[in-house]
C-alpha positions, 0 to 999 in steps of 0.5 A: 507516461512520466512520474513513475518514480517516488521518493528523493534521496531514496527513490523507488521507480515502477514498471510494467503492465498486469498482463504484460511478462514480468512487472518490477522496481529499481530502487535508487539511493539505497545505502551501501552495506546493507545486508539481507537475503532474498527471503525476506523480499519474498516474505513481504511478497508472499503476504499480498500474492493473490489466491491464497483464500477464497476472499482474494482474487484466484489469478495464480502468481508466485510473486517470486522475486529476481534480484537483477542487480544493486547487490553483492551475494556470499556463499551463504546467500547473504546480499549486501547492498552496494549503493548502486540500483537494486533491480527487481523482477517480477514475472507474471505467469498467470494473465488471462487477457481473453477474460478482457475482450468484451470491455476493449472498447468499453469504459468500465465504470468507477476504474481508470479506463476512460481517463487514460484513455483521453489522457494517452489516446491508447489504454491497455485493457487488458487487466487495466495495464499500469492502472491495475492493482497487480503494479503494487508488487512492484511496491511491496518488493521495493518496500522490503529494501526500504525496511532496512535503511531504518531496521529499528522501526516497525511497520505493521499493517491492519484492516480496521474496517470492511464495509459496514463491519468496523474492528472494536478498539478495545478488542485489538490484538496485533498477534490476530493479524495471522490468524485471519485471511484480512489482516484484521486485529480483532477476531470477533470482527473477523468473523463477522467479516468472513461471512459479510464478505462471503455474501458479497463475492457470492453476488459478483460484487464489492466492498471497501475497506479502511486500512491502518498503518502503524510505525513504531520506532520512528525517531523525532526529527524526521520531516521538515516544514511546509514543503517537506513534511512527512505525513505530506508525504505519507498521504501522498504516498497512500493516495498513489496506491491504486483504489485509494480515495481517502487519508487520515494521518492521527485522529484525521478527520475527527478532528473537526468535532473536537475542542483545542483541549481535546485534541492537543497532545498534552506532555509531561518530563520523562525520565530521560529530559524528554517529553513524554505524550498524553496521547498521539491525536496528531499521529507522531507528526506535529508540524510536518515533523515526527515527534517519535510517537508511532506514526500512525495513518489510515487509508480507505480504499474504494470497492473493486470497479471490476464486477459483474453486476451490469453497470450503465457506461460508454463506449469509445465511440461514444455509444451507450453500453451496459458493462460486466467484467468478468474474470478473477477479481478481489471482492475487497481490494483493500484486504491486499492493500495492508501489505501495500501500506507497510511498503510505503510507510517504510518507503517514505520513512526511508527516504526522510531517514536519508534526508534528515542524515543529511540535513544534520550531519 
């Protein structure tokens, strides 16, 4: 299987399997003489590691970080980057393959099962294996390093929608983002969240969710014209995320109902000589290029394919079958996935920040 790897100039390569021993990335291109510690790779870890309410999948996974390599350590447990590959390693501690058996022939509806399967003549089914959302703290580990070629921009995460339960703009608090197990800005919707998605776990069901990814501190210049352009690249890097069926960079797809007047994002002279925005319809990216507005991107992800309700599927001989999986699974993936949305805003960030240093000196 090829295209593991993401990324040019700052390139992040995955590997591993859900159920296999240990899951990780080697980041390539890192800069030399970056300093950080291995507290604050886990710290990112930490906000997607599973079983930490009863809205999340209950598998038990420290997520607890190795770092193999790429790095010099001082006696105070700093690492200083040495710009060769950072090596990082996932154990994985807490597989329960038998919970698979009963779908080691069958295709689960709506997950990837028949399409490596046709695609590779073998799937591991085990927990889905590469296709698994568990490859995702591969991402989430490499995204913390991402985070510091480019330590002047802040990448925040929110789930702005749950179902049929959307956040009230008017009510968005970047501090409610801790104070809830979704991530979400708006405490009211919050709320409602909780007892909507009690609901539907209780039921051995599934909801989708949106995710909205913020970067604020950007600088303009990054990204370049038709082939390089970076909310190209940040949709493509949203799309790869496991789950994920749609993207918006900005105003997205609204902009289909609005007039040329409402959408252009009108500017006036800053203090400074530099034009100062009206509004960010475009999402800090105009022509492929940041205009140094926060960045701002939505991903919406799918409901959880694993669930119990019997589902009309197929088997590998071609057989008709009735599918339920059982096992510990997320009633909403999306809630996990804002921490997987950080990663790849900083990822891609990264790599455009390498690029543009190089494209002018």
């Amino acid at each position: 299987m090829s295209h593991n790897s993401f990324g040019h100039l700052f390139r992040v390569t995955t590997f591993g399997e859900s159920h296999g021993p240990a899951i990780g990335a080697v980041v390539d291109g890192c800069p030399p003489r970056l300093t950080f510690r291995r507290e604050d790779v886990q710290a990112a870890l930490d906000k997607r590691r599973p079983g930490q309410s009863r809205f999340t999948t209950q598998r038990k996974e420290p997520d607890e970080v190795e770092i193999l390599s790429g790095v010099i350590e001082a006696e105070d447990g700093t690492l200083t980057t040495t710009g060769t590959p950072i090596a990082l390693l996932i154990r994985n501690v807490d597989q329960r393959s038998k919970d698979y058996s009963n779908i080691a022939t069958s295709y689960r509806p709506g997950h990837a099962d028949y399409t490596y399967d046709v695609k590779y003549g073998v799937r591991d089914h085990r927990g889905g294996g590469r296709s698994s959302a568990r490859e995702t703290a591969s991402r989430v580990a490499a995204g913390a390093i991402a985070r510091l070629v480019a330590p002047r921009v802040a990448i925040r995460g929110a789930l702005v929608a749950m179902g049929e339960i959307e956040i009230d703009r008017t009510r968005w608090d970047w501090s409610e983002i801790d104070n809830n197990p979704f991530f979400c800005p708006d405490p009211v919707a919050a709320k409602k969240m909780e007892g909507y998605l009690d609901g539907i776990r209780k039921s051995g069901s599934s909801v989708g969710a949106m995710i909205e990814i913020v970067a604020e501190g950007a600088p303009a210049g990054l990204g370049a014209p038709i082939y390089g352009k970076l909310d190209a690249d940040l949709a493509c890097a949203f799309m790869s995320i496991n789950a994920v069926k749609g993207v918006e960079i900005g105003a997205g797809m609204e902009v289909a109902r609005l007039t040329g007047e409402q959408n252009a994002d009108e500017m006036r002279a800053g203090n400074d000589g530099r034009p100062v925005f009206l509004s960010n319809k475009a999402g800090g990216v105009l022509g492929g290029i940041s205009t140094g507005q926060p960045i701002v991107a939505r991903f919406a992800v799918k409901p959880t394919s694993s669930i119990l309700t019997p589902r009309r599927s197929v088997d590998q001989t071609g057989a008709e079958v009735d599918v339920s999986t059982k096992g510990r699974h997320d009633p909403c993936v999306g809630i996990r996935a804002v921490p997987v949305g950080e990663a790849m805003m900083a990822i891609v960030l990264a790599d455009h920040v390498l690029r543009h240093r190089g494209q002018v000196g």
